[in-house]
N, C-alpha and C positions, 0 to 999 in steps of 0.2 A: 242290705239295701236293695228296693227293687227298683229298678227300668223299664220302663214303657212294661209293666205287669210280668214284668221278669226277673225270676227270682237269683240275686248274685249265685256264683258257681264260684268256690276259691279253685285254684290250680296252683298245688305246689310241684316244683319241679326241682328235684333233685340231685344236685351234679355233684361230679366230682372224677377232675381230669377228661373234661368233656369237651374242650376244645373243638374237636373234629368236625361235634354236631348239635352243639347249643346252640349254635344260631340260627340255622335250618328248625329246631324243635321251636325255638320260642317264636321264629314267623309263623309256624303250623297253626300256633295258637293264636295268634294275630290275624290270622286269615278267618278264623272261624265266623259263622253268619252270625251265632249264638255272640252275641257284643258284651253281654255284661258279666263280665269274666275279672277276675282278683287275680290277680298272675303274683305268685310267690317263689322268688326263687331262694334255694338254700344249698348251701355250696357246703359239701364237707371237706373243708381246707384244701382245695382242689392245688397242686404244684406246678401244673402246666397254664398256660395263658387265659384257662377260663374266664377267671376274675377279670382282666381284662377286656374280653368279651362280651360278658354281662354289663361291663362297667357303661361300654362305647351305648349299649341295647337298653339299659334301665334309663338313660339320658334323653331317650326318645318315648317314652311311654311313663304311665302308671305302672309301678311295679316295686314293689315290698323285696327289699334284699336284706339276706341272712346267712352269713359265715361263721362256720366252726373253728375255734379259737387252734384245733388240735382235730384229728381226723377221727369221726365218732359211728363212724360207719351208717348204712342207708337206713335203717331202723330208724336211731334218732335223729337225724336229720328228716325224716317224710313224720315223722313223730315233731319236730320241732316247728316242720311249715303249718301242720294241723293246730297244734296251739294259738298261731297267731290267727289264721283262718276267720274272714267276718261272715262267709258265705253260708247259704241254706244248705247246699249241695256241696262234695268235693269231690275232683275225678280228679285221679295221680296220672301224671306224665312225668316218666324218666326223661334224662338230658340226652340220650340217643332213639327216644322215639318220637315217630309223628301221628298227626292226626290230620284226616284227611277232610 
């Protein structure tokens, strides 16, 4: 889908046990000038309060969420956000980085 001639951009973002700095990462990309953004999150069975997090954060936006049943490490999990993926374009963001 495009936007005022701008072609979507998925962002899968990948966590797991990322409590510390999911939230900080997923405003990063909320902040962005670039608006039309697919924001994916995929949690590989994260134990700490992640889910949580995301839970309070996907409730205020658009935002596609996806939990591994069992913990399947980063591969299939950024493997698993690209599947759903509607976007022309995709740039990965890990759940401890930002973008400025």
């Amino acid at each position: 889908m495009e936007m005022n001639n701008q072609p979507l951009v998925s962002v899968p973002v990948i966590t797991y046990n990322s409590a510390k700095f999911v939230l900080e990462t997923l405003e990063s990309i909320k902040a962005q000038t670039y608006q039309n953004i697919e924001l994916i999150i995929s949690d590989d069975c994260s134990t700490d309060n992640t889910v949580e997090i995301i839970s309070e954060y996907i409730n205020n936006g658009l935002v596609t969420y996806i939990k591994n049943e069992s913990n399947k490490g980063v591969a299939f999990s950024r493997n698993r956000g690209v599947t759903i993926a509607k976007g022309k374009y995709i740039a990965f963001l890990d759940a401890d980085d930002l973008w400025a």
